[in-house]
SEZA-983316 format. One record per atom (N, C-alpha, C): residue number from 1; residue in three letters; atom name; x, y, z. Coordinates in Angstrom, 2 decimals. Layout:
BEGIN
PT   nr  rest  atom        X        Y        Z
PT  NUM   ala    CA        X        Y        Z
...
This chain:
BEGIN
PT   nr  rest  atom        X        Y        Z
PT    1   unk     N     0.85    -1.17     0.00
PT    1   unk    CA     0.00     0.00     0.00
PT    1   unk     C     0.90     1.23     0.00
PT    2   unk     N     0.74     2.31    -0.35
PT    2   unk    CA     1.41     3.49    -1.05
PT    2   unk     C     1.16     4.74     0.06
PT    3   unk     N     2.17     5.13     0.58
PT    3   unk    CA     2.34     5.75     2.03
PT    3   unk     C     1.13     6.62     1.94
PT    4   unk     N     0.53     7.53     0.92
PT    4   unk    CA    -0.29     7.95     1.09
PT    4   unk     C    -1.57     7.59     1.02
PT    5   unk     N    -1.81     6.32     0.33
PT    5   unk    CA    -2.90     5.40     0.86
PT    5   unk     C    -3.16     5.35     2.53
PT    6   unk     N    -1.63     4.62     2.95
PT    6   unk    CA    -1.99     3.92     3.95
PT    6   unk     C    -2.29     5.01     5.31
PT    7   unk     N    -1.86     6.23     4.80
PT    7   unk    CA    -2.11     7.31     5.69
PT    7   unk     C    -3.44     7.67     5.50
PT    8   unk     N    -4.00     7.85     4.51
PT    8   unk    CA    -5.82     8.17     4.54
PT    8   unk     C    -6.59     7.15     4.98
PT    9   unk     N    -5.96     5.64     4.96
PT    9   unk    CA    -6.72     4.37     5.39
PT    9   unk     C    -6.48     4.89     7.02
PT   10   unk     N    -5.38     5.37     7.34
PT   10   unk    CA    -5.51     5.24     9.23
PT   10   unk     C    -6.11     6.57     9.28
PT   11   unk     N    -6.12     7.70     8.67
PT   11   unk    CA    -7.10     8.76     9.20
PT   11   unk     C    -8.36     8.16     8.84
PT   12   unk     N    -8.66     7.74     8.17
PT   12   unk    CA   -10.66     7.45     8.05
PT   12   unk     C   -10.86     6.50     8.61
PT   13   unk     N   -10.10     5.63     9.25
PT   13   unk    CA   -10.50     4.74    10.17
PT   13   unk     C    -9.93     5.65    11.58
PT   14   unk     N    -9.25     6.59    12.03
PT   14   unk    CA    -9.46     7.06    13.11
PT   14   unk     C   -10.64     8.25    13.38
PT   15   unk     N   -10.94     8.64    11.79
PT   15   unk    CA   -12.19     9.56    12.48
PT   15   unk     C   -13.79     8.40    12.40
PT   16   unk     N   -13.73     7.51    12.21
PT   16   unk    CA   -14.65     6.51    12.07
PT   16   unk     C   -14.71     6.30    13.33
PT   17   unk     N   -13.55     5.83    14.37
PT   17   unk    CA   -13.81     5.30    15.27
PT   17   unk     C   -14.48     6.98    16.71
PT   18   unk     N   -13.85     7.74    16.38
PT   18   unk    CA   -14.10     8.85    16.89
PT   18   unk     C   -15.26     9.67    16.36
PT   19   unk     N   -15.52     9.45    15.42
PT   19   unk    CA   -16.97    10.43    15.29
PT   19   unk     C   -17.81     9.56    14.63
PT   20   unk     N   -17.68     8.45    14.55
PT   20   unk    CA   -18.98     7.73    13.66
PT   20   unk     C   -20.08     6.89    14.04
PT   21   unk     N   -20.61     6.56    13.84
PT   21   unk    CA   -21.89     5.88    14.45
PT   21   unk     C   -23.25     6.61    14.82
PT   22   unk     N   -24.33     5.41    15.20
PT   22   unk    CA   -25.01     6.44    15.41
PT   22   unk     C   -25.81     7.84    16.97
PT   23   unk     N   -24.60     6.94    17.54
PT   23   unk    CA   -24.43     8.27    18.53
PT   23   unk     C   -24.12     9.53    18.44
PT   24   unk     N   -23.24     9.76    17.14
PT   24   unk    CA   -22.22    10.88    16.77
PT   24   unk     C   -22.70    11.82    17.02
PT   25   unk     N   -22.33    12.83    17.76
PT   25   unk    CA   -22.99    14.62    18.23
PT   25   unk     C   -22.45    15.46    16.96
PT   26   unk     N   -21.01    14.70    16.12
PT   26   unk    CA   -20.17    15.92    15.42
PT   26   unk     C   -20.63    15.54    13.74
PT   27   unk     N   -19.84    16.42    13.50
PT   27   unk    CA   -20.62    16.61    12.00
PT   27   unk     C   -19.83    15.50    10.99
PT   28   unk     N   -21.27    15.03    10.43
PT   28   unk    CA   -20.58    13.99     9.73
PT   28   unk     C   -20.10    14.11     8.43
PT   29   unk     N   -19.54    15.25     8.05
PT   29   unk    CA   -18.65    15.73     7.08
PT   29   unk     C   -17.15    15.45     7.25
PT   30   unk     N   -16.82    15.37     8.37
PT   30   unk    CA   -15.35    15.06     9.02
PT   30   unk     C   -15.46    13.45     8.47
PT   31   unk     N   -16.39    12.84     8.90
PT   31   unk    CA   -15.84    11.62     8.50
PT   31   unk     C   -15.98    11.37     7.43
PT   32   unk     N   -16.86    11.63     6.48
PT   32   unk    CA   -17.08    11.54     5.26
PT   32   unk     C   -15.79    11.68     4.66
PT   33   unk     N   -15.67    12.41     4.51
PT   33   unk    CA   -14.51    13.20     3.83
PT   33   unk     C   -13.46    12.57     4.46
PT   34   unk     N   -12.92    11.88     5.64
PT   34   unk    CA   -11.55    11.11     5.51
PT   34   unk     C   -11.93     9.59     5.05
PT   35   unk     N   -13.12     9.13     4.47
PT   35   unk    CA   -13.84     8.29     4.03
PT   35   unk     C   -13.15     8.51     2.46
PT   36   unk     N   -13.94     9.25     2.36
PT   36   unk    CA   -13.89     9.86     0.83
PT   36   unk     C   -12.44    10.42    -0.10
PT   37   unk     N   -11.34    10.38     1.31
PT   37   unk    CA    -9.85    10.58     0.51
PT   37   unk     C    -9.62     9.17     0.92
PT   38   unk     N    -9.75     8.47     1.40
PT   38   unk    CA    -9.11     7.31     1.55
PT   38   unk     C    -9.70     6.03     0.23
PT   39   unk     N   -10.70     6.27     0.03
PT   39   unk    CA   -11.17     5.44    -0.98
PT   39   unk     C   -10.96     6.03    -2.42
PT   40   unk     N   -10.70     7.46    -2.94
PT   40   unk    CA   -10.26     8.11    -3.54
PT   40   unk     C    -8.85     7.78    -3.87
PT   41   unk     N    -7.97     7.72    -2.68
PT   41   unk    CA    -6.80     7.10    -2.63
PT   41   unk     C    -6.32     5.39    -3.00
PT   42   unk     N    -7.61     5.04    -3.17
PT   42   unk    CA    -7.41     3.91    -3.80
PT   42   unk     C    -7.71     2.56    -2.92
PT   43   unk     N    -8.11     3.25    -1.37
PT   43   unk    CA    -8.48     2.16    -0.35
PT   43   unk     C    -9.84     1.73    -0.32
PT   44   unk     N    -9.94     0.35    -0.02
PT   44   unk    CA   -11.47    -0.31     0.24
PT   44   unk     C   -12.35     0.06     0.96
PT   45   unk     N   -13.34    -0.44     1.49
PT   45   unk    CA   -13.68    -0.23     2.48
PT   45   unk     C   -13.26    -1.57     3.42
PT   46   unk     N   -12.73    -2.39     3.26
PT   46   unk    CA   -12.42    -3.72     3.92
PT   46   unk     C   -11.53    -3.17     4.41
PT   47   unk     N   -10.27    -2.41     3.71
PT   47   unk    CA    -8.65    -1.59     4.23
PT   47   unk     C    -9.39    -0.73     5.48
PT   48   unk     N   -10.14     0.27     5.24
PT   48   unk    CA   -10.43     0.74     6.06
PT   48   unk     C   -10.59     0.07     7.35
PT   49   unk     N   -11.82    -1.26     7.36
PT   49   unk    CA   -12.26    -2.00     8.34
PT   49   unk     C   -11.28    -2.50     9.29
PT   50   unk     N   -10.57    -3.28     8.41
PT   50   unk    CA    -9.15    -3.58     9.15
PT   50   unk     C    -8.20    -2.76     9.63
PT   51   unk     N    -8.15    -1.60     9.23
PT   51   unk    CA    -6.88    -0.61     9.71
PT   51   unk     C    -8.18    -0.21    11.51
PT   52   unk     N    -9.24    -0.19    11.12
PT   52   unk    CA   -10.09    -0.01    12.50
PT   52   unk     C    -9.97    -0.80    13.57
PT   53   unk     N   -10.18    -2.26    13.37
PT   53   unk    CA   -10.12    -3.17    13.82
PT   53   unk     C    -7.97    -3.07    14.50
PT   54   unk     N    -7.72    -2.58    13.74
PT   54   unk    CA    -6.20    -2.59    14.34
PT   54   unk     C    -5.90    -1.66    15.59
PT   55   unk     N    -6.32    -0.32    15.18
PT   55   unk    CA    -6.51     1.14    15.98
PT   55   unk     C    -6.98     0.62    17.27
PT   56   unk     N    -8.30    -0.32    17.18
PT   56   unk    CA    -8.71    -0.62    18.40
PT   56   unk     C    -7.97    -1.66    19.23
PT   57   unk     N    -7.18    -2.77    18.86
PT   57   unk    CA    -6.70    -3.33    19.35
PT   57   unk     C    -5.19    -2.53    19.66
PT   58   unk     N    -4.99    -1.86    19.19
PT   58   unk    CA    -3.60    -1.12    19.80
PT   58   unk     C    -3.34    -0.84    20.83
């Protein structure tokens, strides 16, 4: 994966885990949008899942 991939895969999976769901109070443009460069960038949504799944176990 291509450093700047793998850097939009760990920002949209860290604002996922921090602003997403459906509790979220914050605006869901933040996540969108590190959603939206990361898959832009050429990442899945599975890359994403897993880079989440990692964040949390860290």
């Amino acid at each position: 994966m291509s450093d700047a991939r793998q850097t939009a895969v760990e920002n949209a999976a860290r604002e996922v885990i921090a602003h997403g769901g459906p509790a979220a109070l914050t605006d869901p443009h933040q996540t969108l949008n590190a959603m939206g460069a990361a898959l832009n960038a050429g990442a899945t949504h599975q890359d994403i899942a897993d880079e989440m799944k990692r964040q949390r176990n860290a």
